[in-house]
C-alpha positions as MATLAB code, in Angstrom:
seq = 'XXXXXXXXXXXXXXXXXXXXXXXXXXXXXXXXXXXXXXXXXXXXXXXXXXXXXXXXXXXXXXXXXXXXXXXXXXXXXXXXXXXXXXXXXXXXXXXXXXXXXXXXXXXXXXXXXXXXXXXXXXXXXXXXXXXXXXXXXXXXXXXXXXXXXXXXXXXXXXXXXXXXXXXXXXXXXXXXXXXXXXXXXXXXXXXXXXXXXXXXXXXXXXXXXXXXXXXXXXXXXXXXXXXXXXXXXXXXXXXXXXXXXXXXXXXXXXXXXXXXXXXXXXXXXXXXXXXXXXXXXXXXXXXXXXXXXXXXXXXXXXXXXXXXXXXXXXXXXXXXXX';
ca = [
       5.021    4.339  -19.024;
       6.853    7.489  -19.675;
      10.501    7.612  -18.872;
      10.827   11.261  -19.916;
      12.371   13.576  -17.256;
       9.807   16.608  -16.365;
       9.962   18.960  -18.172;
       7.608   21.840  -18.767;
       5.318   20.128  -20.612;
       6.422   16.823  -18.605;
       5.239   18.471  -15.653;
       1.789   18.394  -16.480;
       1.518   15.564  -17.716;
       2.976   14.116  -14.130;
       0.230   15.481  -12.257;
      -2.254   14.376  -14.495;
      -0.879   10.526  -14.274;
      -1.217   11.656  -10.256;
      -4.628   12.023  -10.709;
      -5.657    8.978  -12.896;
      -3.865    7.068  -10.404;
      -5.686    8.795   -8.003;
      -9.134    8.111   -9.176;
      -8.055    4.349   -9.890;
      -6.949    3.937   -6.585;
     -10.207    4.973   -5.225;
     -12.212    3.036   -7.982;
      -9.981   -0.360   -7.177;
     -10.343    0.017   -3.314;
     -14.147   -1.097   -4.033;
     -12.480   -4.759   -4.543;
     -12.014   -5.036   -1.489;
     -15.608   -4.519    0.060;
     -17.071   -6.333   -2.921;
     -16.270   -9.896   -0.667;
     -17.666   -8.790    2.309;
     -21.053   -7.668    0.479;
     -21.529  -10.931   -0.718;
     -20.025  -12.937    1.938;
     -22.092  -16.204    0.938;
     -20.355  -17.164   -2.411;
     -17.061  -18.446   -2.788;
     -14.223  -16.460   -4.106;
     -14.468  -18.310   -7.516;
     -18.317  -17.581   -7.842;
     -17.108  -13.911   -7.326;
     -14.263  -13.898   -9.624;
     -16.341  -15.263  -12.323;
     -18.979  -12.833  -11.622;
     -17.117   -9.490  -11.232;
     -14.758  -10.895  -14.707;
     -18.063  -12.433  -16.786;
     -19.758   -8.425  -16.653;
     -16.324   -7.025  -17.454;
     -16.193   -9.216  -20.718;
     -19.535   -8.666  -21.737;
     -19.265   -4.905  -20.996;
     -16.034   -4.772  -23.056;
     -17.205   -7.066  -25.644;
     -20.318   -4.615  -26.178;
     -18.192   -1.497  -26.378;
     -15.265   -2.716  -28.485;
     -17.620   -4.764  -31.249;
     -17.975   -1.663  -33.576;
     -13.670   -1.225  -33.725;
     -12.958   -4.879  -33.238;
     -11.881   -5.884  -36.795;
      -8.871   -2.569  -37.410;
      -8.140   -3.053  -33.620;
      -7.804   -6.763  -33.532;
      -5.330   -6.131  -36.774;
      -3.051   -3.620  -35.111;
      -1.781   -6.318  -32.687;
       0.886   -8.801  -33.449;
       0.549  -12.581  -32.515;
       3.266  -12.313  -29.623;
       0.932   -9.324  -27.745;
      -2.059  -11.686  -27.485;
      -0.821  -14.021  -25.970;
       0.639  -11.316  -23.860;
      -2.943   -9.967  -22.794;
      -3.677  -13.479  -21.990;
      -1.069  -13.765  -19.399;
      -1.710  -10.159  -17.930;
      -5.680  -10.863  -17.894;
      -4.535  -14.105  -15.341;
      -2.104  -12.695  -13.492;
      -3.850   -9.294  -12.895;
      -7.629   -9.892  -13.170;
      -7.979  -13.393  -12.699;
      -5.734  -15.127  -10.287;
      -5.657  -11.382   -8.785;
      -9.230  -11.021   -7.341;
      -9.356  -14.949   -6.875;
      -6.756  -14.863   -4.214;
      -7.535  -11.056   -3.047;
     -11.436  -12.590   -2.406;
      -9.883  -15.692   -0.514;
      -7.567  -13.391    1.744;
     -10.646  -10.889    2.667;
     -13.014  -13.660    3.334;
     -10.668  -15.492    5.559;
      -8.588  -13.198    7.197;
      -9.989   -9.762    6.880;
      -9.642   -6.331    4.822;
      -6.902   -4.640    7.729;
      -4.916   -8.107    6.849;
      -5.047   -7.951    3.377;
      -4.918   -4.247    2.808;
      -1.421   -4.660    4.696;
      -0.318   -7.176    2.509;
      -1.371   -5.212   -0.702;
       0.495   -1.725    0.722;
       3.546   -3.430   -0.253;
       2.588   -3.341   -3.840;
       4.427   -0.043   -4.287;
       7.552   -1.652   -2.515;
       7.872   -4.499   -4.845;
       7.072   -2.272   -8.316;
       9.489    0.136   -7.191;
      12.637   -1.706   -6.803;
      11.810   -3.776   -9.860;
      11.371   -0.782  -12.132;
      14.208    1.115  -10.750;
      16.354   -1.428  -13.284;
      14.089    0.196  -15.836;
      16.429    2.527  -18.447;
      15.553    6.085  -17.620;
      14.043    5.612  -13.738;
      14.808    7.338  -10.729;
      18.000    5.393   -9.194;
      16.718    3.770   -6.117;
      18.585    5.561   -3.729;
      17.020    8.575   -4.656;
      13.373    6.560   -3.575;
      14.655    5.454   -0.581;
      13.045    8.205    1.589;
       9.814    7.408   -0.059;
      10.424    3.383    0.371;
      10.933    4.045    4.386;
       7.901    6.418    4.816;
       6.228    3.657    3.043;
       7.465    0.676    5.254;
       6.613    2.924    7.810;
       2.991    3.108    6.914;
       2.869   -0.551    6.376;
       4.104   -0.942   10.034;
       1.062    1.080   11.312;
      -1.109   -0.987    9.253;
       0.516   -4.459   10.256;
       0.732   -3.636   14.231;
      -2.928   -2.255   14.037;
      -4.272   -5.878   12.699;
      -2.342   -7.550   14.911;
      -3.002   -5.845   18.192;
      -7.249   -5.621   17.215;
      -9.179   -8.651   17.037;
      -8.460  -11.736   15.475;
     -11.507  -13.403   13.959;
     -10.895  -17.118   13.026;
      -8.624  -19.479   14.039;
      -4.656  -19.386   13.333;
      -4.142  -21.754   10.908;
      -7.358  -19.947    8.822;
      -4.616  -16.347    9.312;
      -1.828  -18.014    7.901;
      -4.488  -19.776    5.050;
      -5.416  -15.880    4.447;
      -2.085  -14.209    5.132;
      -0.878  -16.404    2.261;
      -3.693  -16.228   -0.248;
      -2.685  -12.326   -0.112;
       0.752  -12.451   -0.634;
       0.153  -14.562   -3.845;
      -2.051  -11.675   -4.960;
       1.250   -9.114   -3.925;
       2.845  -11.077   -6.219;
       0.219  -11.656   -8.821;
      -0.348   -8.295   -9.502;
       3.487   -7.024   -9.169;
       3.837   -9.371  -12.026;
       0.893   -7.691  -13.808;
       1.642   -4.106  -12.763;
       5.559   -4.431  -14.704;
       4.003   -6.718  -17.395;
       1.396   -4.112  -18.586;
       3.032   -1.075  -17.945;
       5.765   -2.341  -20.532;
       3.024   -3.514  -22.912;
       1.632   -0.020  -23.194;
       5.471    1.123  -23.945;
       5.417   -1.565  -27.233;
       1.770   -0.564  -28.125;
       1.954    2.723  -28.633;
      -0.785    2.805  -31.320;
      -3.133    1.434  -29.147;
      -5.029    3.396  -26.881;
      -5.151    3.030  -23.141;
      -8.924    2.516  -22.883;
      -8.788    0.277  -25.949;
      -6.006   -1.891  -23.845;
      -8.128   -1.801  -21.272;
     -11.043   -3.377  -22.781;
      -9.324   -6.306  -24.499;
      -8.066   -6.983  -21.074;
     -11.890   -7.013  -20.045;
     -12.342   -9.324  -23.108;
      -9.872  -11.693  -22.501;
     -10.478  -11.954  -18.670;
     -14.061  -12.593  -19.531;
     -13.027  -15.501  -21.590;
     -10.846  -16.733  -18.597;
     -14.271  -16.388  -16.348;
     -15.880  -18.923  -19.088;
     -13.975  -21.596  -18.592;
     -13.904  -20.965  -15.014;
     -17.862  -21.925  -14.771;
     -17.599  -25.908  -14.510;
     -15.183  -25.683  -11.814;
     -17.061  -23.047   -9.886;
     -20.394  -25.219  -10.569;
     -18.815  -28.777   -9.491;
     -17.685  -27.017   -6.588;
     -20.512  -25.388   -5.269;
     -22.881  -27.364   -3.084;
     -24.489  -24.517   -1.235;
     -28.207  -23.338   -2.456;
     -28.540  -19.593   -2.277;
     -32.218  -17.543   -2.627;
     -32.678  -15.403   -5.568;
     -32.236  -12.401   -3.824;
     -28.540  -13.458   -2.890;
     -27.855  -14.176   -6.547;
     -29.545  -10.869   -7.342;
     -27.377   -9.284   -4.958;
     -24.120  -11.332   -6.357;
     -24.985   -9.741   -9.795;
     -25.124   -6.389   -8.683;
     -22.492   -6.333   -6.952;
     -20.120   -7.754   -9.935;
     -21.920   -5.564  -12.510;
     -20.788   -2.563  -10.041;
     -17.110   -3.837   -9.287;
     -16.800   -4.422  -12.930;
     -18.145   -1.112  -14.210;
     -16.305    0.906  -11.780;
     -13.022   -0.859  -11.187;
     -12.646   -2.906  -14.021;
     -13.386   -0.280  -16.889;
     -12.972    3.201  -15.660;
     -10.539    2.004  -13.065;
      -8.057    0.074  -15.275;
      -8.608    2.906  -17.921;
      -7.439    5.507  -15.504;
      -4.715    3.193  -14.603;
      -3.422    2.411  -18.324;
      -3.692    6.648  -18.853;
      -0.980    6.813  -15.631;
       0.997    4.458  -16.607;
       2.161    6.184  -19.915;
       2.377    9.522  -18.305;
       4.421    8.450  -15.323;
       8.055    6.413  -14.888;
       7.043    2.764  -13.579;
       9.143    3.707   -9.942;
       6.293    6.499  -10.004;
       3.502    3.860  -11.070;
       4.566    1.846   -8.026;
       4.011    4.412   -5.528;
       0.459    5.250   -7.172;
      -0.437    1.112   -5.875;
      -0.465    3.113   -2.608;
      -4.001    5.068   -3.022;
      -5.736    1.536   -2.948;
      -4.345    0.802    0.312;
      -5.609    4.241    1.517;
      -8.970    4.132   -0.331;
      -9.655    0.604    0.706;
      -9.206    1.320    4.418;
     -11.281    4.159    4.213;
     -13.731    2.572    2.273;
     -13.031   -0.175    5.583;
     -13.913    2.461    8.588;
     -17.351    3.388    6.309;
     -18.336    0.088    6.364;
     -17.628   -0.886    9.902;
     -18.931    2.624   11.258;
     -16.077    3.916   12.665;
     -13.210    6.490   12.931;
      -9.826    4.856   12.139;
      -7.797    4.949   15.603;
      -4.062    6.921   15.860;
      -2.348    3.943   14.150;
      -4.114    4.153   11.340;
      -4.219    7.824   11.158;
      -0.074    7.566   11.512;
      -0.693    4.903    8.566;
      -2.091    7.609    6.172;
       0.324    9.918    6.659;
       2.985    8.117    5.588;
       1.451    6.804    3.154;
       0.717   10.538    1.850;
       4.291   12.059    2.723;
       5.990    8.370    1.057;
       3.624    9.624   -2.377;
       5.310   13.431   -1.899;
       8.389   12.564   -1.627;
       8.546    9.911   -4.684;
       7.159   12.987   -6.405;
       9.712   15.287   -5.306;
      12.432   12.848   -6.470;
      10.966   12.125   -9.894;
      10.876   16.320  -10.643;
      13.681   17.868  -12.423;
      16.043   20.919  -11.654;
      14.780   24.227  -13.501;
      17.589   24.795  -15.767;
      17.477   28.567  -16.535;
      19.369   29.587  -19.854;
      21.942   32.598  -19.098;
      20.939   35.856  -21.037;
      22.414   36.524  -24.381;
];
């Protein structure tokens, strides 16, 4: 997280933390197709599988640095990582899975689109942020969005029964407020680390997570009493070796890169291109064109983004000839 103002050189950097929020947004709205691939398995089997390739992976590309970079972090900051691996990664995708599953994508996605909400107000008590007044055009255009969202999965149609909703609807507001949690936590982390590199950050995440996964197994075995064929668990694999490639490593990489080029008010609003790339990612899947709700949806989404942006830029200051 950067608290600089923008300045000339701070102006580039901005856009640049645009874009790797961007391109994490799109890598992260993957998640959210990943349950309905492999509808069979349980939420846990796919946590564990999605987090077990993301350890390995990391393990594999952080072995050669491990002893100078395991060195460069105090005591305090693992057990630090071990709180934002849960919180973000783990308990994240468990109850993100659950919500999918059981009450749908257009529920969840509406749920999630308040991400940038809840990161906003919190960081605004950050020293150096945008006062919140100044992001309350932004937080309305991005109610407003949510709105869309919420009124288009209420008024299509509901699959499952209403206590199974309200199972779902809350399953994805513990992951709203699993990840705000992480989304502050690690941003701040990054502040205190700056010797370590993003990607490096990233990948001790991915080593720690896959840890987590490990000890995850016995449940996830005592509780599964379903057979599956080989090609579902072949299926299953690919699919987590996918998630975790793309979102998990170059996503949270791209994310950890934003987050020290942009104010943490900023890194809220960035939450926001998940929500757009996971609905998109939504109408793909379901072959369809998103109806004048959703279309409303996007472009509030788009114009909240702009105008978050506008507030964050500073005044041109031009020195008076000598």
């Amino acid at each position: 997280m950067n608290t600089l103002p923008m300045s000339s050189g701070g102006k580039g950097n901005t856009w640049t933390g645009v874009a790797c929020g961007m391109g994490a947004g799109a890598l992260w709205g993957l998640v959210f197709l990943a349950p309905e691939l492999v509808r069979e398995f349980s939420p846990l089997l796919l946590t564990i599988g999605r987090y077990l390739c993301y350890g390995l992976i990391a393990a594999a590309l952080i072995a050669p640095r491990w002893r100078s970079l395991a060195a460069r972090i105090p005591r305090r900051q693992w057990w630090n990582l071990v709180w934002l691996a849960f919180v973000g990664n783990t308990l994240y995708y468990l109850l993100l899975a659950s919500a999918v599953q059981i009450g749908g994508i257009a529920m969840t996605s509406l749920v999630i689109g308040f991400l940038p909400v809840a990161v906003t107000v919190v960081g605004s008590r950050d020293h150096g942020a945008v006062p919140l007044r100044k992001l309350l055009p932004s937080l309305m255009l991005c109610a407003a969005g949510a709105i869309c969202i919420g009124w288009q999965a209420i008024a299509g149609p509901s699959t499952g029964s209403g206590s199974r909703q309200v199972i779902g609807l809350l399953c994805a507001v513990g992951a709203l407020a699993s990840w705000t949690s992480y989304a502050i936590g690690n941003a701040r982390s990054l502040v205190r680390l700056e010797h370590i590199s993003s990607h490096d950050w990233s990948l001790l995440t991915g080593l720690v997570t896959g840890a987590q996964s490990l000890l995850l197994i016995p449940f996830a075995l005592a509780l599964n009493d379903t057979s599956h064929p080989i090609d579902s668990w072949a299926r299953l694999a690919a699919v987590s070796a996918g998630v975790a490639v793309f979102a998990s490593i170059t996503g949270n990489a791209l994310w950890n890169r934003m987050s020290r080029l942009l104010p943490l008010t900023l890194v809220g609003q960035m939450i926001l291109f998940e929500t757009l790339f996971a609905l998109l990612y939504g109408f793909l899947w379901e072959r369809r064109l998103p109806t004048w709700l959703e279309i409303a949806a996007l472009a509030f989404v788009v114009m909240s983004v702009l105008t978050c942006l506008a507030a964050h830029r500073k005044p041109v200051v031009i020195e008076p000839a000598a």
